[in-house]
C-alpha positions as CSV (number, residue, x, y, z in Angstrom):
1,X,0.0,0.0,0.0
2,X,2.4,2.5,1.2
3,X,6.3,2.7,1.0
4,X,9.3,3.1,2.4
5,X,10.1,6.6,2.2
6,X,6.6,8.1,1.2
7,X,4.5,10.9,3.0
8,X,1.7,10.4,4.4
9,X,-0.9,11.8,7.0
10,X,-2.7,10.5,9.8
11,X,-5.8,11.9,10.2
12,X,-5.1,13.4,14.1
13,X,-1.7,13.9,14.1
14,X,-0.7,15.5,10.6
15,X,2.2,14.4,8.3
16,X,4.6,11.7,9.0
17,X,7.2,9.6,6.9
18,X,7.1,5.8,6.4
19,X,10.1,5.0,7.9
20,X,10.3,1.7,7.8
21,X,8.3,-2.0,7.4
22,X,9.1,-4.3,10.4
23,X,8.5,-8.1,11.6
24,X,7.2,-7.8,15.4
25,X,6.1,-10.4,17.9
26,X,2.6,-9.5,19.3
27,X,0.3,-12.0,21.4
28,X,2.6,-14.3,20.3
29,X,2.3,-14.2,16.6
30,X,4.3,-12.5,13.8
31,X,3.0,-8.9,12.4
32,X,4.4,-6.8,10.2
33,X,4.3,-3.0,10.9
34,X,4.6,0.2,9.0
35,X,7.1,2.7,11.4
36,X,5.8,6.2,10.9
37,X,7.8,9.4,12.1
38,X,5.3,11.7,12.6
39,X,7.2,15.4,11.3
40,X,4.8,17.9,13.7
41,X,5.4,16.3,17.1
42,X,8.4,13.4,16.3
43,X,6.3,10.7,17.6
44,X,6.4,7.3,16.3
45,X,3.2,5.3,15.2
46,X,3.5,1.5,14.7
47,X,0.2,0.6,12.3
48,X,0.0,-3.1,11.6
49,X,0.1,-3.5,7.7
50,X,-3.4,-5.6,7.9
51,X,-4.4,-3.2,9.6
52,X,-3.8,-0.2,6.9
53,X,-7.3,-0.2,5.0
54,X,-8.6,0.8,8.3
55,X,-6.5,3.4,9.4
56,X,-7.2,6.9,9.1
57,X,-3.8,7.4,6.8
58,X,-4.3,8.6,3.5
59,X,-1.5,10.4,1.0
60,X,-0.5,13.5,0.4
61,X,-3.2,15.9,-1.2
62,X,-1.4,16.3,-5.0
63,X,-1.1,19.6,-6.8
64,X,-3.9,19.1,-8.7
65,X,-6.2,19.6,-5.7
66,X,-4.2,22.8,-4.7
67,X,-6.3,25.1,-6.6
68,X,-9.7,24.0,-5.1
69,X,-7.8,23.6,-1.9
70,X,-7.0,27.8,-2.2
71,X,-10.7,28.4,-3.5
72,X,-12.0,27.4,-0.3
73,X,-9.6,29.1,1.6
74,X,-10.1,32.6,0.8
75,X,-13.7,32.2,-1.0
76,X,-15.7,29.9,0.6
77,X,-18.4,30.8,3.1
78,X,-17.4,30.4,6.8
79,X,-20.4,28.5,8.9
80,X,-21.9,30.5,12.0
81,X,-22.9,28.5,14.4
82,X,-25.1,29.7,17.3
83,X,-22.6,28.6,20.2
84,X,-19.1,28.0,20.6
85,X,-19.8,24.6,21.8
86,X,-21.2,23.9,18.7
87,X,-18.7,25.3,16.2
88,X,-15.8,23.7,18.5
89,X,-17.5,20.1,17.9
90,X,-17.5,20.8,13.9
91,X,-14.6,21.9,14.1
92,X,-13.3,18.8,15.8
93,X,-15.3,16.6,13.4
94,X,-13.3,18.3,10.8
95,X,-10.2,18.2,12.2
96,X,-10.7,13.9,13.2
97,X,-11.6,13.7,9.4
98,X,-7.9,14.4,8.6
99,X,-8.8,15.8,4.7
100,X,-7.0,18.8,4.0
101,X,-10.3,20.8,3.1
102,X,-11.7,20.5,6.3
103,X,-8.6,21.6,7.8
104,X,-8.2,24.1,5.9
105,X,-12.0,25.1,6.7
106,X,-11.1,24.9,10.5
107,X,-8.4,27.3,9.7
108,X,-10.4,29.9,7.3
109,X,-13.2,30.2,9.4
110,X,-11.8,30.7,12.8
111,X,-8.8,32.8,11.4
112,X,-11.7,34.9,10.0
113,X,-13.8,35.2,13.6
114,X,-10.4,36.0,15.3
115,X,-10.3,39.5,13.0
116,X,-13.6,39.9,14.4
117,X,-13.5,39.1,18.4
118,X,-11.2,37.4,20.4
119,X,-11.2,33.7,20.3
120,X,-11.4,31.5,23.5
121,X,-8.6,29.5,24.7
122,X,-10.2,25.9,22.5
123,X,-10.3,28.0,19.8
124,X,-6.9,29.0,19.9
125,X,-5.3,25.9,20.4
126,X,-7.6,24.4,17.6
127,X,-6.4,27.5,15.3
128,X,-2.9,26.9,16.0
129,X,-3.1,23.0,15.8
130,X,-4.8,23.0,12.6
131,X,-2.7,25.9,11.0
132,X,0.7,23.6,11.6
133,X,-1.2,20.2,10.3
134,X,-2.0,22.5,7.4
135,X,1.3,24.0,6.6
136,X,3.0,20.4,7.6
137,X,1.0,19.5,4.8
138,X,1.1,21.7,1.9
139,X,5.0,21.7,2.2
140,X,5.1,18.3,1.4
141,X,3.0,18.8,-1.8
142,X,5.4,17.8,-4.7
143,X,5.1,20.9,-7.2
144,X,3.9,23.2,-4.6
145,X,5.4,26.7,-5.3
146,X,6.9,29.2,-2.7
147,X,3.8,31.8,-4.0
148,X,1.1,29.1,-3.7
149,X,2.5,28.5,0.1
150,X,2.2,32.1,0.4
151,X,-1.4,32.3,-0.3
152,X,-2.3,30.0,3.1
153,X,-0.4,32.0,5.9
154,X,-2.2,34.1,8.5
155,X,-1.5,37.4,8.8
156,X,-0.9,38.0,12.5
């Protein structure tokens, strides 16, 4: 499915790297595992190969998604929800998804309310946590220019 060497992301945590396919003993039987580096947070995931179908790891988003990708960003309509409680769990549906569109939705729409009001602490965090899964992201699109990256960061 995957190999050795190849980007990929993993739905909660961002990017990561295949490092590597190892033979492990669990339960006492023989399993072979993919050895992900994650690149936000340097953690290592261990995902048994049989396993992979149901994983929430996908590839990277190619370039010729990029364009629909920026569309969204800086055209499409942000939702208004009546509470923070219930734009926090969209958001969080969104972000558990691990598509690049809805990250870049979570991204769009609160970088948008923070010009507006101040943002609460979840909010934040959620802000700053999807903005780096984002970026981690688009970096790694092969064909990606330095203007195209441009187009996504947040003007403090």
């Amino acid at each position: 499915m995957f190999q050795i060497g190849e980007n990929v992301i993993y739905a909660t945590q961002g990017p990561g790297v295949i490092k590597s396919i190892e033979e492990r003993e669990f339960s006492g039987e023989m399993h072979q595992y993919y050895i992900i580096e994650m690149i936000i947070n340097r953690m290592q995931l261990m995902i048994p190969v049989e396993k992979m179908t149901d994983a929430p790891i996908r590839p990277i988003t190619n370039i010729k998604a990029l364009n629909h990708i920026l569309d969204t960003f800086t055209n499409g309509q942000s939702e208004s929800s009546d509470s923070w409680k219930e734009r926090y769990q969209k958001n969080i549906t969104k972000m558990n998804s691990g598509d690049l569109e809805d990250c870049v939705e979570v991204v769009r729409d609160l970088s948008r309310m923070k010009q507006e009001k101040t943002l609460n602490k979840s909010e934040k965090e959620m802000l700053t946590k999807a903005y780096k899964i984002m970026m981690s992201e688009m970096k790694l699109i092969e064909g990606i220019t330095p203007q195209q990256l441009e187009n996504f960061h947040l003007s403090k």
